[in-house]
N, CA, C and O atoms as CSV, one atom per row, in Angstrom:
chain,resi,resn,atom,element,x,y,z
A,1,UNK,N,N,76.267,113.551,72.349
A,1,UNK,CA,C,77.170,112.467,72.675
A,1,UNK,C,C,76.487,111.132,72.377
A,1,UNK,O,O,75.268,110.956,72.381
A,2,UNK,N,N,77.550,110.088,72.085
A,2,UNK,CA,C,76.757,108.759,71.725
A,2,UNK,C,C,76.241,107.801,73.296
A,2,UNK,O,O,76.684,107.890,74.441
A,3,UNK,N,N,75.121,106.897,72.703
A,3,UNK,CA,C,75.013,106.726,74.290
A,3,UNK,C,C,76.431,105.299,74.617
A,3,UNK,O,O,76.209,104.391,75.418
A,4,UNK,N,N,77.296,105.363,74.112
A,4,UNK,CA,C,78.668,104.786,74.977
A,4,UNK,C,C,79.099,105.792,75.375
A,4,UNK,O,O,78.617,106.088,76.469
A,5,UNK,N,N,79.863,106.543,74.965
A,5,UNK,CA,C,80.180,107.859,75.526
A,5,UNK,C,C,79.361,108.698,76.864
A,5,UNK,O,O,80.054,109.408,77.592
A,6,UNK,N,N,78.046,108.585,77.098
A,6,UNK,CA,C,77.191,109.024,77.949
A,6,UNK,C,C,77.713,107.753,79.555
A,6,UNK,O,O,78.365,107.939,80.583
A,7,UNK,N,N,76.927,106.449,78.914
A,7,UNK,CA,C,77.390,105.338,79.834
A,7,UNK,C,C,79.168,105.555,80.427
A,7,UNK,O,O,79.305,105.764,81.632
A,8,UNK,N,N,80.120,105.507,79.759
A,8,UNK,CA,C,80.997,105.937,79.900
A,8,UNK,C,C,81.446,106.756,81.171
A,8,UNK,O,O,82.182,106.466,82.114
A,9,UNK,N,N,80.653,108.009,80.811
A,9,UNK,CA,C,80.671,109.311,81.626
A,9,UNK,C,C,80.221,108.780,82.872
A,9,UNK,O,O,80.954,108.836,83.860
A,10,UNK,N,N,78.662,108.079,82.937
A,10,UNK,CA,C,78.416,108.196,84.324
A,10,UNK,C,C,78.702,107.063,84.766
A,10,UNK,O,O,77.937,106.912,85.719
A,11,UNK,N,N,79.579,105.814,84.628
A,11,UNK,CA,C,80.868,105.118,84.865
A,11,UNK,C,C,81.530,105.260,85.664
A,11,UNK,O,O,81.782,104.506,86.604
A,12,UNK,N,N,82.201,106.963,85.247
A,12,UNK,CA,C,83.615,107.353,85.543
A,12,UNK,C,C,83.058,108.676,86.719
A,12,UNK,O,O,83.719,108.860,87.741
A,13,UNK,N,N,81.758,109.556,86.419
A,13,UNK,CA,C,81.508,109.829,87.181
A,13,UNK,C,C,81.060,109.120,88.743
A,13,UNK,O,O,81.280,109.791,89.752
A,14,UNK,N,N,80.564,108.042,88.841
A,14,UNK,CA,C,80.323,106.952,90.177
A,14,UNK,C,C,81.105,106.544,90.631
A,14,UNK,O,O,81.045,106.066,91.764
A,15,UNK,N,N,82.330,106.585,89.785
A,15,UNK,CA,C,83.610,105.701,90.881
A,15,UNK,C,C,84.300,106.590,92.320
A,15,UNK,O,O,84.507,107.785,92.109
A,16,UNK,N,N,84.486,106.309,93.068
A,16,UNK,CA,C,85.033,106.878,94.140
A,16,UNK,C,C,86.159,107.279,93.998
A,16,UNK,O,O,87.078,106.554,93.617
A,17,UNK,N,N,86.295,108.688,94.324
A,17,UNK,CA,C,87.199,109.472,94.580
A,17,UNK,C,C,88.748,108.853,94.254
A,17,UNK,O,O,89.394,108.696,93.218
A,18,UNK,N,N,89.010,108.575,95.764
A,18,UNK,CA,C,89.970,107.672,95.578
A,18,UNK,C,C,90.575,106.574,94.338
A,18,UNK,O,O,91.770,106.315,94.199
A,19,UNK,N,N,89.480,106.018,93.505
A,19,UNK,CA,C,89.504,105.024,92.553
A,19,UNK,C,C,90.396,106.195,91.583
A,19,UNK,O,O,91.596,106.228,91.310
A,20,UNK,N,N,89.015,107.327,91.117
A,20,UNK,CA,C,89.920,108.170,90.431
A,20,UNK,C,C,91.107,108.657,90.200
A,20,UNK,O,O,91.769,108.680,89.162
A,21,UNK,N,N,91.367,109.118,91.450
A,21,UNK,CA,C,93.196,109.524,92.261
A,21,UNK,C,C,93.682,108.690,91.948
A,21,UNK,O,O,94.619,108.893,91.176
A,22,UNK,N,N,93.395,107.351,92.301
A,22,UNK,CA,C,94.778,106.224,92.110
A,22,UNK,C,C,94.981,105.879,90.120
A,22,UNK,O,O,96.089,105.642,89.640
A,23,UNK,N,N,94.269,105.907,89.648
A,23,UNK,CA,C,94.138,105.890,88.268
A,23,UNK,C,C,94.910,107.058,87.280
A,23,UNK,O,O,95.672,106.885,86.328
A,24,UNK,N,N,94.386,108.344,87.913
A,24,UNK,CA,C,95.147,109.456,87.799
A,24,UNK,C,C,96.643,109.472,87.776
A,24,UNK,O,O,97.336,109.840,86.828
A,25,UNK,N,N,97.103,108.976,89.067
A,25,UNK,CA,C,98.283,109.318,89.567
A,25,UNK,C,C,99.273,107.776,88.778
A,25,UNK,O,O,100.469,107.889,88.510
A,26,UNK,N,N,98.483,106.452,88.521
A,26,UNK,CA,C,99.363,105.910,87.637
A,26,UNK,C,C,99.348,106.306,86.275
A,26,UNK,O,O,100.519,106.183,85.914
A,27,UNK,N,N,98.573,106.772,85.180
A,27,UNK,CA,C,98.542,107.415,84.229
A,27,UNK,C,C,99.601,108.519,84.261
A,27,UNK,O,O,100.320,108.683,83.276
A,28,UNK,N,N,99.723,109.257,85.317
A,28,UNK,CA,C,100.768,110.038,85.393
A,28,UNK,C,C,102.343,109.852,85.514
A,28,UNK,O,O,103.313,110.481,85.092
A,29,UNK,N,N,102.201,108.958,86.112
A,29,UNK,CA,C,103.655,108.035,86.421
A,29,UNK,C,C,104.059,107.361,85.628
A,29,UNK,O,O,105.272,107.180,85.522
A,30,UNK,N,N,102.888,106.597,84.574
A,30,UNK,CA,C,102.954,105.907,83.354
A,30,UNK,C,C,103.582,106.556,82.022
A,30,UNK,O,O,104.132,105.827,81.197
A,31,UNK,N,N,103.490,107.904,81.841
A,31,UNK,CA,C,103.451,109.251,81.560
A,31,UNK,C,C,104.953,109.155,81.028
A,31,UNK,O,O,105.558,108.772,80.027
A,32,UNK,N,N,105.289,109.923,82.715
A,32,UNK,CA,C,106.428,110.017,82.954
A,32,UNK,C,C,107.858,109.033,82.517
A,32,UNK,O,O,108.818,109.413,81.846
A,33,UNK,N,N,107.649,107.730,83.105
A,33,UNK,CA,C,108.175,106.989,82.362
A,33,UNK,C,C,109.090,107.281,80.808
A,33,UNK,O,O,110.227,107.543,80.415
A,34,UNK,N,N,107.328,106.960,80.158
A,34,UNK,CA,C,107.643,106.623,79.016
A,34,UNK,C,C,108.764,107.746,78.205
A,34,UNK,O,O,109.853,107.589,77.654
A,35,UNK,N,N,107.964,108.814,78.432
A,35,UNK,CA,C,108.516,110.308,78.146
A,35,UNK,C,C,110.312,110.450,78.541
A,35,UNK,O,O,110.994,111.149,77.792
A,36,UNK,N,N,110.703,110.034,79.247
A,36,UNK,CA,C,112.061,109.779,79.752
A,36,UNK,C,C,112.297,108.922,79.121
A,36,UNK,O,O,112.944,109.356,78.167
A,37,UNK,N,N,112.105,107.371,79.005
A,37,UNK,CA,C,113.047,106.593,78.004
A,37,UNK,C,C,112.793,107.062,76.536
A,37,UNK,O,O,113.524,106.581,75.670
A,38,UNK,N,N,111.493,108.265,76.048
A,38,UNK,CA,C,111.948,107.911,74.723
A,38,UNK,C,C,113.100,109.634,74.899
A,38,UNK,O,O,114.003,110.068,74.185
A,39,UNK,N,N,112.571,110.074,75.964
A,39,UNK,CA,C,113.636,111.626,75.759
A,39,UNK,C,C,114.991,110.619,75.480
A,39,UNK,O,O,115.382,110.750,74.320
A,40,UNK,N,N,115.671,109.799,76.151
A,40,UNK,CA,C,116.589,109.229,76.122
A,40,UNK,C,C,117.002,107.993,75.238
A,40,UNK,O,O,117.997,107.278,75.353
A,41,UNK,N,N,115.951,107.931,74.306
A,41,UNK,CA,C,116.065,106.888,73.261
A,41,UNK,C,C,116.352,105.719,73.572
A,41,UNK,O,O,117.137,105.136,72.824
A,42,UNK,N,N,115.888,105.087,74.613
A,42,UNK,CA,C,116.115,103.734,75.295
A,42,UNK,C,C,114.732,103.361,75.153
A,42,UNK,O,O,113.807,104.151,75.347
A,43,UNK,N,N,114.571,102.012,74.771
A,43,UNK,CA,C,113.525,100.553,74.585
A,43,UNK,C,C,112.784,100.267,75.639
A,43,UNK,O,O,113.069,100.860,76.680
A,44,UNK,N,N,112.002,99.597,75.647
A,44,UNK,CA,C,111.534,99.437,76.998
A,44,UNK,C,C,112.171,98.141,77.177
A,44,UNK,O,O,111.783,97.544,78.182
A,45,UNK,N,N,113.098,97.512,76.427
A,45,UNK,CA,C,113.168,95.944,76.441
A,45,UNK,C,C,114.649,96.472,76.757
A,45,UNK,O,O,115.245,95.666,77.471
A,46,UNK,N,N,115.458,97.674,76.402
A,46,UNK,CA,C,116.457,97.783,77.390
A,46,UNK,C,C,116.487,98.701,78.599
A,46,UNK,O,O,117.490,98.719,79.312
A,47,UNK,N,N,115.542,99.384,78.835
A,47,UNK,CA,C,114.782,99.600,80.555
A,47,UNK,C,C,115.255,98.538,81.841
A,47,UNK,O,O,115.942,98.607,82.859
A,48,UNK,N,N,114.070,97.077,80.795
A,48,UNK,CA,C,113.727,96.100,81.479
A,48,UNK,C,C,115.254,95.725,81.941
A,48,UNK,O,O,115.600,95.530,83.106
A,49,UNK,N,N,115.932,95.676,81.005
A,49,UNK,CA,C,117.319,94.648,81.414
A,49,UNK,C,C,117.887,95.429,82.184
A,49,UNK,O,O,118.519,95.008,83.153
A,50,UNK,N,N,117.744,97.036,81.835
A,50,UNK,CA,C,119.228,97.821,83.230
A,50,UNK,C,C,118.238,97.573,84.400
A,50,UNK,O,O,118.880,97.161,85.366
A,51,UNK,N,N,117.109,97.655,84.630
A,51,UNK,CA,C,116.193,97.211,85.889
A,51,UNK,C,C,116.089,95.981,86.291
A,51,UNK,O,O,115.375,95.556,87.199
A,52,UNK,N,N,116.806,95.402,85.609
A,52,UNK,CA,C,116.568,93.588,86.137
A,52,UNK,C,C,114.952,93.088,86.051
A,52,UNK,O,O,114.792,91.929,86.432
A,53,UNK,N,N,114.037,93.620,85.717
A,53,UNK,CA,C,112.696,93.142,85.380
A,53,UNK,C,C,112.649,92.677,83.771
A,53,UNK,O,O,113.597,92.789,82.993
A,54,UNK,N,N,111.404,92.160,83.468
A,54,UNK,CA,C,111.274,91.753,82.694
A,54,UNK,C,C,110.394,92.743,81.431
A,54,UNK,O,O,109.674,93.697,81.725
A,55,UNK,N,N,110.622,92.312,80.162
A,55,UNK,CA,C,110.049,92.964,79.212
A,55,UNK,C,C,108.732,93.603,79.458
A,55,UNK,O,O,108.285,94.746,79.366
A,56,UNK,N,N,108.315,92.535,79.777
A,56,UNK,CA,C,106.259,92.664,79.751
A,56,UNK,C,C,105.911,93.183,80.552
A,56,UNK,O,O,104.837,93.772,80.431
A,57,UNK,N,N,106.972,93.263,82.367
A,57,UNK,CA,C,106.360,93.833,83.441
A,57,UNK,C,C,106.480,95.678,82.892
A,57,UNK,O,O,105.605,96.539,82.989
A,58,UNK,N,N,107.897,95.806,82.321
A,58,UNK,CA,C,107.869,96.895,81.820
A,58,UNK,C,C,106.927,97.810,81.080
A,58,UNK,O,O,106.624,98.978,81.324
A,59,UNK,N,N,106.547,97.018,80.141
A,59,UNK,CA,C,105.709,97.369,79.052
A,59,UNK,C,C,104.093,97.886,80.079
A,59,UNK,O,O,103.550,98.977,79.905
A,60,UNK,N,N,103.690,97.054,80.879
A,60,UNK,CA,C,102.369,96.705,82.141
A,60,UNK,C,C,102.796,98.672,82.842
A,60,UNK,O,O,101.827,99.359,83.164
A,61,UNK,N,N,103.880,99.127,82.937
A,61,UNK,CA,C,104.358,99.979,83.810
A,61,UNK,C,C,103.836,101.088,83.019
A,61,UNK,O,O,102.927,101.785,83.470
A,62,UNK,N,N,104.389,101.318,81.774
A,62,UNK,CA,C,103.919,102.058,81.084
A,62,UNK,C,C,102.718,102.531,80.490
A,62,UNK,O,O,102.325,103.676,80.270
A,63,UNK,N,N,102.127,101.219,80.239
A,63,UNK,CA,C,100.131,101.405,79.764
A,63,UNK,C,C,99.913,102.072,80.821
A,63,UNK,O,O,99.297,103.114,80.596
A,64,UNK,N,N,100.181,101.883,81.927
A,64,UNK,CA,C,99.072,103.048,82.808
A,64,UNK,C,C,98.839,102.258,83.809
A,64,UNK,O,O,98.988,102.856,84.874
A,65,UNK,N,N,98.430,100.784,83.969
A,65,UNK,CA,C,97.157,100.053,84.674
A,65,UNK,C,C,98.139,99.382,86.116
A,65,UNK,O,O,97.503,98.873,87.039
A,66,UNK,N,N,99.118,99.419,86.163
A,66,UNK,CA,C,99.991,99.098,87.108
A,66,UNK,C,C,99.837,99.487,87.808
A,66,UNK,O,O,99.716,100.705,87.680
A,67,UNK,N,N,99.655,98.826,89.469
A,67,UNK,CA,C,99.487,98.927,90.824
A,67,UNK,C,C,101.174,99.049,91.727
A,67,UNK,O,O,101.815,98.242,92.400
A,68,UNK,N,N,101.410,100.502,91.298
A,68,UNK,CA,C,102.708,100.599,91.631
A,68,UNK,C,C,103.482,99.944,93.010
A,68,UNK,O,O,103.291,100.710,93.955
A,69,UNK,N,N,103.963,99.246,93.244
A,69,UNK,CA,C,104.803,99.893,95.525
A,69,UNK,C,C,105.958,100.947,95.537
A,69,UNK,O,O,106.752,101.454,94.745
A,70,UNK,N,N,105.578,101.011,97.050
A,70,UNK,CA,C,106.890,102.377,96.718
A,70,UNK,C,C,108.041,101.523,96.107
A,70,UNK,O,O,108.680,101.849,95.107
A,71,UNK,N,N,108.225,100.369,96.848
A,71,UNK,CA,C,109.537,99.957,96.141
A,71,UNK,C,C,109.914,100.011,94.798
A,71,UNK,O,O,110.849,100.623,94.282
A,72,UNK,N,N,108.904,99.152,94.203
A,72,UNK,CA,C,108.811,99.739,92.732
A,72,UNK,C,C,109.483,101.241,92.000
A,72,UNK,O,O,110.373,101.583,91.222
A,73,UNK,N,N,108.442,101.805,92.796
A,73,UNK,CA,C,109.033,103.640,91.765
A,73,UNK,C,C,110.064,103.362,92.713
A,73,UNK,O,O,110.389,102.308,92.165
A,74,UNK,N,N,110.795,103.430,93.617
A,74,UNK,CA,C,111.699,104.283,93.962
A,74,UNK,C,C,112.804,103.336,93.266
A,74,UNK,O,O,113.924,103.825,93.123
A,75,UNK,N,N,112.586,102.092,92.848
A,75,UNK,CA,C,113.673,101.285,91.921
A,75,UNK,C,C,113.715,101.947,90.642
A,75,UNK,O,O,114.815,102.351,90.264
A,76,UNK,N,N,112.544,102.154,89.796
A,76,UNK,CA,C,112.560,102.914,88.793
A,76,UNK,C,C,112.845,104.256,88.973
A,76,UNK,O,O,113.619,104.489,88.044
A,77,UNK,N,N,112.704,105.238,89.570
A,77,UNK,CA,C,113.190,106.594,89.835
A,77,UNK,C,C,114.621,106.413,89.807
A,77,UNK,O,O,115.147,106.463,88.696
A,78,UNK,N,N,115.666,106.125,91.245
A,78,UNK,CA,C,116.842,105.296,90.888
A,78,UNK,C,C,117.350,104.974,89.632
A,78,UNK,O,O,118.047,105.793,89.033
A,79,UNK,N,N,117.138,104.097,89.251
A,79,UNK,CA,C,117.611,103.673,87.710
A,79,UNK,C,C,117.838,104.663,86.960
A,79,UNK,O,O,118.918,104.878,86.409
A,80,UNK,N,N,116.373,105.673,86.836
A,80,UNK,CA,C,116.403,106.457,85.945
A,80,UNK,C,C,116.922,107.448,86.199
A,80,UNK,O,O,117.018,108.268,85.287
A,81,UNK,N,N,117.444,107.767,87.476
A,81,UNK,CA,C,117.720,108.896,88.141
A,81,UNK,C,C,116.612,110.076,88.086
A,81,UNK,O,O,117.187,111.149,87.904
A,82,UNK,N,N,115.186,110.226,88.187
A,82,UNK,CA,C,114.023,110.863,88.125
A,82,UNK,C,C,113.640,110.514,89.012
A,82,UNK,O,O,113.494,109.398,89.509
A,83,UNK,N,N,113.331,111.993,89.445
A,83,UNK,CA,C,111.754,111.781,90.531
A,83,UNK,C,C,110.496,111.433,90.166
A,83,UNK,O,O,109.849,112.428,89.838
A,84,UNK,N,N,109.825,110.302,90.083
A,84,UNK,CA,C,108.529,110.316,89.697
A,84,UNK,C,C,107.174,110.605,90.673
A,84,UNK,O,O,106.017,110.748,90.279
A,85,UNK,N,N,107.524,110.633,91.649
A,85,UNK,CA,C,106.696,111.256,93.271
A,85,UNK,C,C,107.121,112.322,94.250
A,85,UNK,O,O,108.167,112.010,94.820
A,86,UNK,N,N,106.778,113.126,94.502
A,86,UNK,CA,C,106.978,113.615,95.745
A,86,UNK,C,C,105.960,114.070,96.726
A,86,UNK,O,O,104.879,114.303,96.187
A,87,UNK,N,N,105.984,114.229,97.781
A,87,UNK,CA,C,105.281,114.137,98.798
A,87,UNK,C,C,105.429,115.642,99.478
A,87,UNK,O,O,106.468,116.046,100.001
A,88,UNK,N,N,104.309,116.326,99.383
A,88,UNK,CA,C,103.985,117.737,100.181
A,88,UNK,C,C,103.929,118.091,101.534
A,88,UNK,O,O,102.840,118.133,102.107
A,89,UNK,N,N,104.788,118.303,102.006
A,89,UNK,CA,C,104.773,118.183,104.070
A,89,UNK,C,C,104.603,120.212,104.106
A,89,UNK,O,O,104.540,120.807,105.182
């Protein structure tokens, strides 16, 4: 391995748990998303407008790096009519 790739690793290995999970779980949601508007051949710039948000926040949703609230997904779930969470009791 190159040594970025090494640095990299033990980076991603040091971060806390949690850091991981939350990174994980928007990558996943980010995922999801996208995969649905293109299953459905919709833009993200017409997403934004049936959601009343804006282009760029959209676009922010999708890369991955977005610090979701529930309100958030459960506006986007809604819209899209998708579950993007559920919760294990």
């Amino acid at each position: 391995m190159s040594k970025t790739a090494d640095l990299f690793n033990e980076c991603v290995a040091a971060l806390p748990q949690d850091v991981k999970q939350r990174v994980d779980w928007s990558f996943q949601i980010a995922d999801k998303i996208a995969d649905v508007l293109k299953e459905r051949g919709m833009t993200q710039k017409e997403f934004a407008k049936q959601i009343g948000r804006s282009e760029a926040e959209v676009c922010r949703w999708v890369g991955g790096t977005h610090n979701f609230t529930l309100a958030t997904l459960a506006k986007i779930s809604a819209t899209l009519d998708v579950p993007l969470i559920s919760v294990a009791v």
